[in-house]
Structures are given as structure tokens and as C-alpha cells.
TORMAR-440659 format. One record per residue (C-alpha): x, y, z; residue number from 0. Coordinates in pm, 1 decimal, decimal comma. Example, Ala and Ser with C-alpha at 12.3 -4.5 7.8 and 13.67 -1.06 7.14 Angstrom:
% residues 2
ATOM	1230,0	-450,0	780,0	0
ATOM	1367,0	-106,0	714,0	1
***
This chain:
% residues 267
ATOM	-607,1	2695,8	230,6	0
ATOM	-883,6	2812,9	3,5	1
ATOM	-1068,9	2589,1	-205,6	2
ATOM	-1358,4	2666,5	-463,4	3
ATOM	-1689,4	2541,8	-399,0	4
ATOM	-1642,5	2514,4	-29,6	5
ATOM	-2018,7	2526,8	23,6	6
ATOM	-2003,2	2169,7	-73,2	7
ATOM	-1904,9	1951,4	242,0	8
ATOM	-1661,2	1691,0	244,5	9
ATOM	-1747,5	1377,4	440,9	10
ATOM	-1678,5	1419,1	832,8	11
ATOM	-1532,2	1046,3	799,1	12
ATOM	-1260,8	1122,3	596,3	13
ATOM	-918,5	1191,1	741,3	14
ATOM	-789,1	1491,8	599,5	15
ATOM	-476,6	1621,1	759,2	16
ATOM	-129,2	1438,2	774,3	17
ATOM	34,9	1271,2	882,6	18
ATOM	-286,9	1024,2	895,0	19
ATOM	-383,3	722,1	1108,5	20
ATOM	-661,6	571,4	896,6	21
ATOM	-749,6	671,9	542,1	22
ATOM	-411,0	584,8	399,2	23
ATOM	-321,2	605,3	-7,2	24
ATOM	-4,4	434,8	-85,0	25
ATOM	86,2	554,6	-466,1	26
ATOM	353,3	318,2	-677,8	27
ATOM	670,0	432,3	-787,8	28
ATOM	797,5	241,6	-1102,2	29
ATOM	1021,7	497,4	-1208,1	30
ATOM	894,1	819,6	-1179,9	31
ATOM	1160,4	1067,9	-1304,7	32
ATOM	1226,7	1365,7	-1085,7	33
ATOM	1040,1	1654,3	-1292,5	34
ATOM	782,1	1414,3	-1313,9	35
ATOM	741,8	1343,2	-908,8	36
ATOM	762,8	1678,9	-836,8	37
ATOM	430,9	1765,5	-1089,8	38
ATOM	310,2	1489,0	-978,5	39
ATOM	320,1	1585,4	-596,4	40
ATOM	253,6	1904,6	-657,3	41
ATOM	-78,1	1798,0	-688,2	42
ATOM	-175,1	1514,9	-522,8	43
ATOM	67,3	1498,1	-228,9	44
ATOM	-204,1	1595,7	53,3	45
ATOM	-376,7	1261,6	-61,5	46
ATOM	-55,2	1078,0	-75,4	47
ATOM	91,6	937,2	252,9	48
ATOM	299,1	593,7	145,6	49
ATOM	519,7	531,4	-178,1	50
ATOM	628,5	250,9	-281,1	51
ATOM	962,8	210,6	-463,7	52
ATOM	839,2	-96,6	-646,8	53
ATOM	1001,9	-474,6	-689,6	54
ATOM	1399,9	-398,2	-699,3	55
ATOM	1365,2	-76,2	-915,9	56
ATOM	1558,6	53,3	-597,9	57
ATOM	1912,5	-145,5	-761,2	58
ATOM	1861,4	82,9	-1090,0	59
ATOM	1926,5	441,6	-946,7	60
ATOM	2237,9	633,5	-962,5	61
ATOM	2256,5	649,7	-557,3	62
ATOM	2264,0	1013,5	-640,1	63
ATOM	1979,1	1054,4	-793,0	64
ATOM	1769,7	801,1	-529,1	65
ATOM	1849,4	1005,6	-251,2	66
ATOM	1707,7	1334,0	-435,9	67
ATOM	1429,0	1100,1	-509,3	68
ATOM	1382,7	1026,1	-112,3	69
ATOM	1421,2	1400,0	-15,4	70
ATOM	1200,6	1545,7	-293,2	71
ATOM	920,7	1248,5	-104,3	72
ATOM	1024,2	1448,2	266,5	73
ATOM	975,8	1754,9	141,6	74
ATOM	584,5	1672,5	39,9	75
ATOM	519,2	1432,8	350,4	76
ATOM	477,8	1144,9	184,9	77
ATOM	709,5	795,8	361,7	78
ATOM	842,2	613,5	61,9	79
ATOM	947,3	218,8	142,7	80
ATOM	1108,3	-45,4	-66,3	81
ATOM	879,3	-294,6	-238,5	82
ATOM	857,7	-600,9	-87,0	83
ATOM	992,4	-875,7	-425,4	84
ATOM	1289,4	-652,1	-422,3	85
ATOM	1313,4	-814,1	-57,2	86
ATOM	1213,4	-1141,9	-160,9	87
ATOM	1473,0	-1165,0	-450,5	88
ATOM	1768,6	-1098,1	-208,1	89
ATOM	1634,5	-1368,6	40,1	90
ATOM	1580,4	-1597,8	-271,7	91
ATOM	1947,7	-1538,6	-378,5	92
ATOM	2130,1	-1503,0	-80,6	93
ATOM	1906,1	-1646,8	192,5	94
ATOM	1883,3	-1486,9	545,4	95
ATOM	2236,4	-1410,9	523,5	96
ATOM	2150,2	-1124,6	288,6	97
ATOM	1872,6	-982,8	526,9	98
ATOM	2059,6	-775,1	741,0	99
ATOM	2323,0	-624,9	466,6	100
ATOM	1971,7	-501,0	261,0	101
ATOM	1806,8	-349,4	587,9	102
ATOM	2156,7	-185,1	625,8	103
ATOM	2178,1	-69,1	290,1	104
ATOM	1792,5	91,6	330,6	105
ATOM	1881,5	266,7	671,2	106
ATOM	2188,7	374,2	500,1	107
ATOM	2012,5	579,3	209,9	108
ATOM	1739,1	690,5	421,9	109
ATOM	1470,7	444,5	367,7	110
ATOM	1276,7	400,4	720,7	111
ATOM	1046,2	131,2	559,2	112
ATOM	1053,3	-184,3	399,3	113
ATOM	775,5	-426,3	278,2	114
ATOM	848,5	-800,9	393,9	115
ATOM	658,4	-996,8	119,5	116
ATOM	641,6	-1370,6	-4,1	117
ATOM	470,6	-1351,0	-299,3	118
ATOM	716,1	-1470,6	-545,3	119
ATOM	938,8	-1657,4	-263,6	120
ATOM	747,4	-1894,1	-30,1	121
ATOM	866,1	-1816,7	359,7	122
ATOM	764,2	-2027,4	637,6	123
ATOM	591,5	-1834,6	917,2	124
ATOM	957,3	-1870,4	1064,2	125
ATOM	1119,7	-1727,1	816,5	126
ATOM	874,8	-1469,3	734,5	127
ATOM	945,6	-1366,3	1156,7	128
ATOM	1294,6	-1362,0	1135,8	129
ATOM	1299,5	-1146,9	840,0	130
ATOM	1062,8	-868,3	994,8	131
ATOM	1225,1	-926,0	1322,2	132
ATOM	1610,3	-896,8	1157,0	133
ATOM	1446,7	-555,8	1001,3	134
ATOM	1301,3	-421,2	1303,1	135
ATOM	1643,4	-497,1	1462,0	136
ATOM	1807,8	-263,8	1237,5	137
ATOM	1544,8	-2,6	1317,8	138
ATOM	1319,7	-22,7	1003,7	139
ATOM	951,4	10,7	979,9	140
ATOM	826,9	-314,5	805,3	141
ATOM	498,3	-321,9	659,7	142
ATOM	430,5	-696,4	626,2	143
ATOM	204,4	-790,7	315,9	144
ATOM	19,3	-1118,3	338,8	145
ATOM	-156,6	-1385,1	31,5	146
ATOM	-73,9	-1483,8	-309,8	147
ATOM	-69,7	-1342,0	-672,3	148
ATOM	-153,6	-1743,2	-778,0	149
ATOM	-411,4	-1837,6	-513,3	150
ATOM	-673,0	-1809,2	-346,7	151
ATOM	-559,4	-1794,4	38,0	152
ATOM	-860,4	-1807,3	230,1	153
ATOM	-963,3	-1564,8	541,9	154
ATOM	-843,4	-1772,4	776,6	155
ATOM	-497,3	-1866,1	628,1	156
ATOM	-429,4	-1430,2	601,7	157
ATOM	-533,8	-1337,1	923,4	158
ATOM	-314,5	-1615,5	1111,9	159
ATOM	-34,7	-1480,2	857,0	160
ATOM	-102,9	-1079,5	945,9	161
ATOM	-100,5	-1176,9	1310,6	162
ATOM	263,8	-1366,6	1278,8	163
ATOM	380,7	-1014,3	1085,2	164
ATOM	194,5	-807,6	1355,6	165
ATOM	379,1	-1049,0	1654,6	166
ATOM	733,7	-1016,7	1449,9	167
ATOM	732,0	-625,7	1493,2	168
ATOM	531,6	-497,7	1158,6	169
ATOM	351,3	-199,5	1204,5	170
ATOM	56,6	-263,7	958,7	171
ATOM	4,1	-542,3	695,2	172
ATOM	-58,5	-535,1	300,5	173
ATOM	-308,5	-759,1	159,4	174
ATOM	-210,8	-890,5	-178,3	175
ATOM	-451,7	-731,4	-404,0	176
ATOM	-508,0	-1083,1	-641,2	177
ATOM	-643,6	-1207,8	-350,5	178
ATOM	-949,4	-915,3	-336,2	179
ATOM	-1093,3	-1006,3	-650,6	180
ATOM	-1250,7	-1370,3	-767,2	181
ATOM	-1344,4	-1392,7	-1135,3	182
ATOM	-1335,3	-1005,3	-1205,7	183
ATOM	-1527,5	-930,0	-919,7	184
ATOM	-1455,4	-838,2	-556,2	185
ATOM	-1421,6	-1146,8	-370,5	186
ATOM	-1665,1	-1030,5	-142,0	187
ATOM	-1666,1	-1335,3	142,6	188
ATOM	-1275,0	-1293,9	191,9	189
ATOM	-1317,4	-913,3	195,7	190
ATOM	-1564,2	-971,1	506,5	191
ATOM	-1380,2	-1240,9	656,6	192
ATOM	-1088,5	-995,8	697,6	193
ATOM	-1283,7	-747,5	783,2	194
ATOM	-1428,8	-957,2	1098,3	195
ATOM	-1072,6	-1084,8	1205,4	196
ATOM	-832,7	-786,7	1165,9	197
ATOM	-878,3	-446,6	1251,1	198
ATOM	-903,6	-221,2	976,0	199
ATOM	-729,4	41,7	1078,9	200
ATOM	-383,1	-155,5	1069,9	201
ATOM	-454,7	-311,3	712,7	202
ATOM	-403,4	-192,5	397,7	203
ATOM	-563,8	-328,8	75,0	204
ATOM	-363,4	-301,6	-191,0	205
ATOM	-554,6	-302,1	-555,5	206
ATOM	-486,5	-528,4	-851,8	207
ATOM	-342,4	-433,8	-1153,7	208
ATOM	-152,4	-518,8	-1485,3	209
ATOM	71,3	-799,2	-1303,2	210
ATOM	-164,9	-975,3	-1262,5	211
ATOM	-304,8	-1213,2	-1546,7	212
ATOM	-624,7	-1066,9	-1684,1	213
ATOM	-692,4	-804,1	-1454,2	214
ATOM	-902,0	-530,4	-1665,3	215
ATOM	-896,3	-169,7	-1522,8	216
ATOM	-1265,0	-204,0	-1485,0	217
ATOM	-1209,6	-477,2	-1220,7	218
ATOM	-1002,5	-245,4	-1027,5	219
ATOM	-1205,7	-15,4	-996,4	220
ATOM	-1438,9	-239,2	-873,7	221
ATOM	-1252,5	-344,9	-622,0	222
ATOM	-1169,9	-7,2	-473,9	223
ATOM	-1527,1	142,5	-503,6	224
ATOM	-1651,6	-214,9	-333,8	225
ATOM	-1331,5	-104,3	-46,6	226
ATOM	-1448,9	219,7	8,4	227
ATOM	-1812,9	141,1	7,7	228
ATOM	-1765,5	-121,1	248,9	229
ATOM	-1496,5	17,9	506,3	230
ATOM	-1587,2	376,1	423,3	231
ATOM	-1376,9	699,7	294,3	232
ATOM	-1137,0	611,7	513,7	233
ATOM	-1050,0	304,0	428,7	234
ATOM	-664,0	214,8	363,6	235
ATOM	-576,7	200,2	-2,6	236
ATOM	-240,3	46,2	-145,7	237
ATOM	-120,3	59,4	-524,9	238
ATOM	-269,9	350,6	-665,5	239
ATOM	-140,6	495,0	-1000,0	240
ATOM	10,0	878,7	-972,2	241
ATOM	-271,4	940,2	-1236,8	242
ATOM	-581,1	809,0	-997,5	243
ATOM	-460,1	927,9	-702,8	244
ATOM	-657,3	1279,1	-721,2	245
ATOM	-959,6	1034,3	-862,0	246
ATOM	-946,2	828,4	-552,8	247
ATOM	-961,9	1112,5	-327,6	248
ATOM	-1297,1	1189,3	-537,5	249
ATOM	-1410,1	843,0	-504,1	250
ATOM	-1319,6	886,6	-139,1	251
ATOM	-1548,6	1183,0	-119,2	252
ATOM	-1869,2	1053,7	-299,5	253
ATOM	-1701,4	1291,7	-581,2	254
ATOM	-1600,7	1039,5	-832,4	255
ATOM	-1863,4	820,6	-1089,6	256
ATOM	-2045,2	624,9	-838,2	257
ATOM	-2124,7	920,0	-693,2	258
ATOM	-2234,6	1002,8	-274,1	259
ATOM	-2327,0	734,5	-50,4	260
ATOM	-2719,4	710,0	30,7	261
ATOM	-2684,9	812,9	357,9	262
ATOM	-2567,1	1133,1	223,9	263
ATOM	-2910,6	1249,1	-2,2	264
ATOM	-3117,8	1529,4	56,8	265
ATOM	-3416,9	1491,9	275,8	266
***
């Protein structure tokens, strides 16, 4: 594929070429109609490898017009999954009972991922295994997400909870982006703590955003420059906007404001 200014070299860090290991964007679906997808991936697919069919948005489709949804996602590589509250409202309102008859309904449309969540709906440890194990069962991908959109967790308390999701079956864990940021700033000591008890390559960190009370954009975009300056271009990146996907990639890149790394100036 030709690009302009190819004289300028990307970073050799940066995963480029799907489907990816490391270096994972996960872009949030709220609703995106079709024509509006399509443009959308048009674009920014090569930079887009997860999407996330947010809370229970899922319920709201003509099943018609869900599936065209989930093939027009195929047809750019990009694996969309069901939102994890969507999850958490069905185990709320019909307990475990309701588990299996909503991984069903997900295999049945053609989802091959769910998020197994608690932020809304406290789960024991127990709980929280039988409900990635009862979806792993059914032959679902489950990518557990760990902390709270109220608290602070602590290091310690996520990393015993990713490695319960990891022993259940998940394939790679969400951290709840509230958790990343302390006062409108990157909370910086949990960011490390993770960072020295999980490996990297099997988290994702998912960014704040309007849910949560206060949040300015400013602070997240602090967190995700303070991710990728950290962790590197590669790092894995959850609940990006369509509209900053193709700026993430820059900031990815040492293209975006904060411009390249210091390791990367002319001698």
C-alpha cells in the first residue's frame, strides 16, 4: 500500500499488521448507524482490532440489522464483543440462571466475545469464575475486565482479580479506566503496580470518559499519552472514540501533540 511521506519512519515497536498480538485499539460502539461504520472503517479499520457493542445497546437492534452490523465488522477485521453491564444487568435480573441463555443468544448471532464485568453488579470471585467459565463452556471468548467506576481498588486487589479471570478461561483482562486516573491525573503508582504484576501484553487499559463523574477530555488524554509513554506504542488501548481512533494511531507514532519520544531525536 502506498503512503505519502514514506521517508518518514514509523516506530519499529509498533505492531502494524493484523490480526495483532500487542498494540491493541478497542473502539466503542454506542450506536453507530451502518453508513456511518462503514465511513468510519473505511478509514481507521487497520488501527481498529476490538469493538465494543457497549452496555445492553445489543437488546435495541432489529436482529436484522445487528447481524449486518457484525458482518460489515468481518469484512474490515475488526472482532466486535458485547459490553460487559449488558452482562451484568442479566446476572443482576436473572442471576446465573440467565448466564448460559445470553452466551447462547451471543453464539447464536455471531458474537465470539463477551466482556464479563462487575462494575455496576458486585460478583464474588466465585461468581465472577462461574460466569467466565459458563461462557467459555459455550465456546465464547471472554475478555474479563477488572476494578471499579466508584473506587479506588488498589494494585494488589486487580491483579489477584485478573488472575481469577485469567484461571476461569479469559483470554485477556480490561482494566476499568476510573481506576487509571486519581484527581485528574494518571494514577501513576497503580499504573506501575500493574505493570510489575501482570504482563502487559494480556491487559488492556481501557480510558475514562463521560460516564464517569467529572472526567474532562483533557484528563483522558492524559491518561493515554501517560499509557503509551510508559508501556510504549504498543501498548493495549480500550475505549477509544471512532473520532480519535486515527489520532491515537498518531499518538502511537510520536505523530500526535506530544510529539516523538526522546529516544527518537536527531543526533
Amino acid at each position: 500500500m502506498s503512503q505519502p511521506f514514506s521517508m518518514i519512519p514509523l516506530p519499529a515497536e509498533r505492531s502494524t499488521t493484523k490480526p495483532r498480538k500487542t498494540g491493541l485499539t478497542m473502539m466503542m460502539d454506542w450506536g453507530l448507524p451502518l453508513g456511518a461504520q462503514g465511513d468510519w472503517l473505511g478509514l481507521v479499520a487497520p488501527h481498529v482490532d476490538l469493538a465494543k457493542i457497549v452496555v445492553g445497546t445489543a437488546r435495541l437492534y432489529e436482529e436484522a440489522y445487528l447481524r449486518q452490523k457484525l458482518d460489515l465488522y468481518a469484512e474490515h477485521s475488526v472482532a466486535p464483543f458485547l459490553g460487559g453491564q449488558f452482562l451484568e444487568y442479566v446476572f443482576q435480573t436473572q442471576g446465573m440462571a440467565g448466564v448460559k441463555p445470553f452466551c447462547d443468544e451471543a453464539k447464536r448471532l455471531g458474537i465470539a466475545a463477551i466482556e464479563v464485568s462487575d462494575n455496576v453488579v458486585s460478583m464474588t470471585d466465585q461468581e465472577r469464575f462461574d460466569v467466565i467459565k459458563t461462557a467459555v463452556d459455550v465456546g465464547l471468548e471472554v475478555h474479563g475486565e477488572v476494578g471499579s467506576k466508584s473506587e479506588d481498588s488498589g494494585a494488589d486487589l486487580l491483579i489477584a482479580q485478573a488472575q481469577s479471570c485469567f484461571n476461569a478461561g479469559a483470554d485477556v483482562v480490561l482494566v476499568e479506566g476510573a481506576e487509571l486516573v486519581k484527581d485528574g491525573e494518571p494514577h501513576a503508582e497503580l499504573i506501575e503496580g500493574l505493570r510489575a504484576g501482570l504482563d502487559p501484553a494480556k491487559v488492556i487499559f481501557e480510558l475514562s470518559g463521560h460516564w464517569i463523574p467529572e472526567t474532562r477530555n483533557t484528563d483522558v488524554y492524559k491518561l493515554k499519552c501517560f499509557l503509551v509513554k510508559t508501556f510504549g506504542p504498543d501498548v493495549n488501548l480500550a475505549n477509544v472514540m471512532p473520532d480519535m481512533v486515527w489520532e491515537t494511531e498518531a499518538l502511537r507514532c510520536g505523530l500526535s501533540v506530544p510529539g516523538p519520544p526522546a529516544e527518537m531525536a536527531y543526533a
